[in-house]
C-alpha positions, -999 to +999 in steps of 0.1 A: +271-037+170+285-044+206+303-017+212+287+012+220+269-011+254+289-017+284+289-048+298+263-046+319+246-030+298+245-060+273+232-086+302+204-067+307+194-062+273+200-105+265+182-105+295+148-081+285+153-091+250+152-131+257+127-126+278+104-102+253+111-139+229+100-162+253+066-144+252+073-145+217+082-182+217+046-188+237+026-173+206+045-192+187+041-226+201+004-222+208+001-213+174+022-240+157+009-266+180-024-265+164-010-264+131+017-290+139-018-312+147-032-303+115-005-304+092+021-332+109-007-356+115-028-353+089-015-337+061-032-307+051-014-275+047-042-246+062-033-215+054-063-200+070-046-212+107-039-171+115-078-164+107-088-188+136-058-171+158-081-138+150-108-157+158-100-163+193-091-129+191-123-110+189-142-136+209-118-123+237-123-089+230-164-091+226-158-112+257-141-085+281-169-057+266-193-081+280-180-084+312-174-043+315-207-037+302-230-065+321-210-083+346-183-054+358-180-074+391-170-103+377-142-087+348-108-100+369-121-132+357-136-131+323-104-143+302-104-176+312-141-176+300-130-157+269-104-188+262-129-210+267-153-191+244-125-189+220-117-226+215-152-233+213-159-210+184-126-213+169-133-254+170-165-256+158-156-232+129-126-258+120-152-287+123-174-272+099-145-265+076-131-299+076-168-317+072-172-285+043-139-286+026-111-303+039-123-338+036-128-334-002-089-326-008-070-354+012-044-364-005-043-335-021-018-311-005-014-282-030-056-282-037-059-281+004-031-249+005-050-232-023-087-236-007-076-229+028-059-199+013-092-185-004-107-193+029-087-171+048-090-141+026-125-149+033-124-146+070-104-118+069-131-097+049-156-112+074-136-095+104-134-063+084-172-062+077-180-072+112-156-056+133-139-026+112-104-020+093-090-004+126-072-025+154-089-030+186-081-044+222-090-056+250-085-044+287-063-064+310-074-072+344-059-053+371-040-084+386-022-085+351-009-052+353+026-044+362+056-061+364+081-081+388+113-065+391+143-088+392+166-059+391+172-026+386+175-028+347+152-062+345+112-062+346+090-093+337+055-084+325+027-100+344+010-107+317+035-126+299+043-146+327+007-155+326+014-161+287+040-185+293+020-202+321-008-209+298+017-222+272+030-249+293-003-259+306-016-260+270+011-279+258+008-307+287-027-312+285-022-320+243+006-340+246-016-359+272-046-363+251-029-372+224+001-398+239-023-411+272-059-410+263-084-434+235-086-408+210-049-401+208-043-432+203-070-440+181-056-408+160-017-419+156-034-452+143-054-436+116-018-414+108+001-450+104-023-470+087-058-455+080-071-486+064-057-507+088-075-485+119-107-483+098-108-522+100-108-525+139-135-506+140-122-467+146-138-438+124-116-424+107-137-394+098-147-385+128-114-388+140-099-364+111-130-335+125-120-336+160-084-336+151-087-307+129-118-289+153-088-293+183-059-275+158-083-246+147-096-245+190-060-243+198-049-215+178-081-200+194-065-205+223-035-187+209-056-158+194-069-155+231-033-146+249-023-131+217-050-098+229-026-097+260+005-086+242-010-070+213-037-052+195-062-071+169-069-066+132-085-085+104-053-092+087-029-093+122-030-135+117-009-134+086+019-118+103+025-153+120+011-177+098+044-180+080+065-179+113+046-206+121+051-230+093+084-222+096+084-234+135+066-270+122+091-274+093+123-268+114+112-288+143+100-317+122+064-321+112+051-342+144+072-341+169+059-320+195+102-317+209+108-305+178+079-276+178+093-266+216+128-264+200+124-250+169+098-223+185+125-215+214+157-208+183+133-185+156+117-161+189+152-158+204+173-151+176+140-128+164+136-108+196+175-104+199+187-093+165+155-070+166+171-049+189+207-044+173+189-042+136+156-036+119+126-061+126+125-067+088+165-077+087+159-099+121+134-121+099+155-116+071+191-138+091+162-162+109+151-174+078+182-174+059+197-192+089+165-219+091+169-226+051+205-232+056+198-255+085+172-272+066+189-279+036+222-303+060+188-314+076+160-316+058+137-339+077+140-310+105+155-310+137+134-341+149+113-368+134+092-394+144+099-432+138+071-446+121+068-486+111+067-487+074 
């Protein structure tokens, strides 16, 4: 598999190719860290998570047409208005579902997977009715074009350096809110002990909306950079919705080291064996490799200690 590249020739492809997976590894933590919300903390398997990724998705793209049709002036800066458009839409949609839907199956794990699975095959012919069967994107701003050149064989894309930016700014500003501030706080205490948290005085219901409106916002957040390194469909969410359960399982449903690590291992090994052999084999060794993993470890790679 090696030996038709020269040495060289092999660091710069590790090099381009670990670099095309840490874009990779952005989408992937964005995506799982709503999900890791969602299902870690609360229990409910949504299977509809890639539908609020699209979500984000066209609210980006009707976004920049916007911008180029009314407000050309001001299009270097409309996606971080799209973003902000996108986990307002994409949150108040997962509001509504919870208050709908979700808060009729807790406890109920298998009912939740099969409803939030109808619900997404719902969405889906939503987009297709409202947007088309085709793929669409959006235009990048000029001062995401291009690339920085770190040598004569390495390029970095702009806009996934942007990507990975967000990413880590994302992931602060979560593990912030939910480890430093009242509702955090007031969240992890309805995860250990609802009964106990409902008797000093905190809502649990209210709490279980805004956790699950901030999961569904975040992977519109997600569905937002995901227009920067890729085109948008109706059906483009599923291709990630099981890469992504895969990054919450394998990390450890929870633990927000666990998503960063288990993200980092699945994009890597993805984006690498994806250039010696076929995208479909790539997925193919990731999982069998995860599964293996999983069954010495089954808890995942890390867990949180809870006071039983």
């Amino acid at each position: 598999m090696f030996a038709d590249y020269s040495m060289g020739e092999l660091t710069a492809i590790f090099a381009m190719q670990g670099f095309a997976g840490l874009i990779l590894f952005s989408i992937f933590v964005l995506m799982a860290l709503g999900l890791a919300i969602i299902f870690g903390q609360m229990g409910v398997i949504n299977m509809a998570h890639g539908e609020f990724l699209i979500l984000g998705a066209y609210v980006t793209y009707i976004t920049s047409h916007v911008f180029q049709d009314v407000m050309p002036g001001l299009f270097s800066i409309y996606f971080f208005v799209a973003m902000i458009l996108a986990f307002i839409a994409s949150g108040a949609l997962g509001m509504f579902v919870e208050w709908a839907l979700i808060r009729h199956l807790y406890k109920r794990p298998l009912d939740t997977l099969l409803a939030t699975w109808g619900l997404s095959l719902i969405l889906q012919q939503a987009y297709r009715s409202i947007f088309g069967a085709r793929e669409v994107g959006v235009t990048i701003p000029d001062w995401m074009m291009g690339s920085v050149y770190l040598t004569d064989m390495i390029e970095v894309p702009i806009n996934g350096l942007f990507v990975m930016g967000l990413t880590v700014i994302i992931f602060a500003a979560v593990g912030a809110l939910m480890f430093r501030s009242t509702w955090g706080r007031s969240m992890r205490a309805v995860v250990q002990n609802r009964t106990m948290a409902e008797g000093v005085g905190i809502d649990s219901e209210k709490i279980d909306r805004l956790t699950f409106g901030l999961g569904c916002g975040i992977a519109g957040v997600a569905g937002s950079a995901f227009t920067m390194i890729g085109s948008t469909g109706p059906t483009a969410g599923q291709q990630y919705i099981v890469d992504t359960f895969l990054v919450v399982v394998f990390g450890g449903a929870g633990s927000l080291l666990g998503l960063v690590a288990s993200a980092f291992s699945i994009s890597q090994a993805q984006s690498i064996l994806e250039f010696f052999l076929s995208g479909s084999m790539a997925k193919v060794l990731t999982l069998l490799a995860v599964v293996g993993i999983l069954m010495l470890r089954p808890q995942g790679l890390f867990t949180l200690k809870l006071r039983k």
